[in-house]
Each structure stands twice: as structure tokens, then as C-alpha cells.
C-alpha positions in Angstrom: 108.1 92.1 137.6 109.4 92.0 133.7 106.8 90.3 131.5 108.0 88.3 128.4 106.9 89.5 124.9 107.5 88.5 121.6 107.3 90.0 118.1 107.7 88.9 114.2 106.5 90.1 111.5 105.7 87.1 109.4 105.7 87.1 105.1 102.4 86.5 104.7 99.4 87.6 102.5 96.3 88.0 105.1 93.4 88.1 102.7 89.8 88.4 102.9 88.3 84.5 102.6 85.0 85.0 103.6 84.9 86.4 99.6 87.3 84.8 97.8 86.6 82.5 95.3 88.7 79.8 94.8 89.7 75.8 94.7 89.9 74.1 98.2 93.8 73.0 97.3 94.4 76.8 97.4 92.7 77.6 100.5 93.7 74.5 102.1 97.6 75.1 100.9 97.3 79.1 102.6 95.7 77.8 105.8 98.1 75.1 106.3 100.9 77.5 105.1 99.3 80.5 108.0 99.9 77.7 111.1 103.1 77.0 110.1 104.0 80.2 110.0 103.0 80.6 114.0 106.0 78.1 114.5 108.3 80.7 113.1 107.6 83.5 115.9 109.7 81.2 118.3 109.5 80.8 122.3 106.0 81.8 123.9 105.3 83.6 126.6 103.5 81.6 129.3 99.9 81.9 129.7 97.9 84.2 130.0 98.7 86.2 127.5 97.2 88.7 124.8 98.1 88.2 121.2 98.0 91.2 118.6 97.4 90.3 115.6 98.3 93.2 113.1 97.6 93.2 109.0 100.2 95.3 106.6 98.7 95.2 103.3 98.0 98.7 101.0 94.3 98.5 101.4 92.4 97.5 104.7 89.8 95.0 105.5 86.9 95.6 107.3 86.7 94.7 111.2 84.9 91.1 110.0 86.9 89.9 107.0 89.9 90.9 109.3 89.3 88.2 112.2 88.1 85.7 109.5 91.2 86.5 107.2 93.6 85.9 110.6 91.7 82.3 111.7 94.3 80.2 110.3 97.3 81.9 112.1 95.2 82.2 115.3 94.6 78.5 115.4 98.4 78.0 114.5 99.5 80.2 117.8 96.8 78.2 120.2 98.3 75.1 118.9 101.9 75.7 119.9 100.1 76.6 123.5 98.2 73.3 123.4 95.1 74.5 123.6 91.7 75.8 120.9 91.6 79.7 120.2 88.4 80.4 122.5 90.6 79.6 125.4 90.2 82.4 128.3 93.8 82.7 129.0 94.6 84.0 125.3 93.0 87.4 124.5 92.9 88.5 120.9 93.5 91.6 119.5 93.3 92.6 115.7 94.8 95.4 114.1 95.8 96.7 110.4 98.5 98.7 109.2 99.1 100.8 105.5 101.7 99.0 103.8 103.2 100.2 100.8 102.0 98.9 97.2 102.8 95.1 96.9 103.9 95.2 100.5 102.2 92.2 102.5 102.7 90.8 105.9 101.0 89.7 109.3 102.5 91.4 113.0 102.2 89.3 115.2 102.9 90.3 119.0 102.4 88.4 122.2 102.9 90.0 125.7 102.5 87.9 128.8 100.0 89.2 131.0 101.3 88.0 134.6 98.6 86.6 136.6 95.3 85.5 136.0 94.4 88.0 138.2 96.3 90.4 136.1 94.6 89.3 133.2 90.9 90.1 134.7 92.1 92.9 135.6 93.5 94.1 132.4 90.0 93.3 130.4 88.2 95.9 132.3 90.6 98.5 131.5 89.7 98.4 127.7 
């Protein structure tokens, strides 16, 4: 059985908001600017599947600024499934990569899982 999976890497800056100081506009332009940016990554795979979520930037985040810094773009992806981020049938995975200086983007890949039985299945393998 072939599974469906997408990939894009998206031009955006994933930073660290759980320490950034700044005016609400900004934040509020970047957030809405992240979950539009999960409309560009095209046809889905159906559910379930696992979502990679994947930083290139030249310095990395810690594992906690990381999943805060990618919440926009995760609620952008549930969204185009129809359904919120703490759904079962979407797993998430986070993941950072060295860029090189000035080089900024967000990897986004989503493989379809098969089954839900599949998808139990997979979890306990981690």
C-alpha cells in the first residue's frame, strides 16, 4: 500500500516568542502570516497522519521555545484538516536543522500513516 506524503519548505522566520518582546501588530501580523503559509504546502494527505515540523535557522532553539515558536503554523495545518491541533489523528513531530548565516525557513513534511490501526501501532515504536 503506497502512503501519500508531502513536503515544502516554507520562507519563514520560526523564532522564539515565548521571549520576544514586541507590539501585538507584530506578533499578530507573523502568526497570521505562519497559517497562511500552511495553505501553501498544497493537497494533504488524509488522516491520520504525522506532521514534521523541521526549523533551518543558524542557531537552534531549545526543545520548548521550538514547539511554542511553530504554534502558529501547527494551528494553520489542523485548520486546512478541519480540525484543533490536539487532535489524535495528527501526531507532531519537531525537528531543527543548521542553516547557513541569514538562512531561515520552516520544513514542513506530512506522511499519511494508513490506518488508525497503523497509527497506534506506529506510536509504540518510538
Amino acid at each position: 500500500m503506497s502512503r501519500a506524503v508531502r513536503m515544502a519548505i516554507l520562507p519563514l522566520r520560526i523564532v522564539s516568542v515565548s521571549n520576544l518582546r514586541e507590539c501585538w501588530r507584530a506578533r499578530a501580523r507573523r502568526t497570521k502570516a505562519h497559517r497562511a503559509a500552511a495553505a501553501a504546502i498544497g493537497p494533504l494527505p488524509a488522516l491520520p497522519v504525522v506532521v514534521s515540523l523541521s526549523r533551518i535557522a543558524p542557531r537552534q532553539l531549545d526543545d520548548d521555545n521550538l514547539r511554542t515558536a511553530f504554534k502558529a503554523l501547527r494551528d494553520g495545518i489542523a485548520a486546512r484538516y478541519g480540525i484543533p491541533d490536539n487532535d489524535k489523528r495528527i501526531r507532531w513531530e519537531y525537528d531543527q536543522e543548521r542553516g547557513k548565516p541569514k538562512e531561515y525557513g520552516a520544513r514542513v513534511t506530512i506522511c499519511e500513516v494508513g490506518t488508525p490501526d497503523m497509527f497506534e501501532a506506529s506510536k509504540g515504536k518510538r
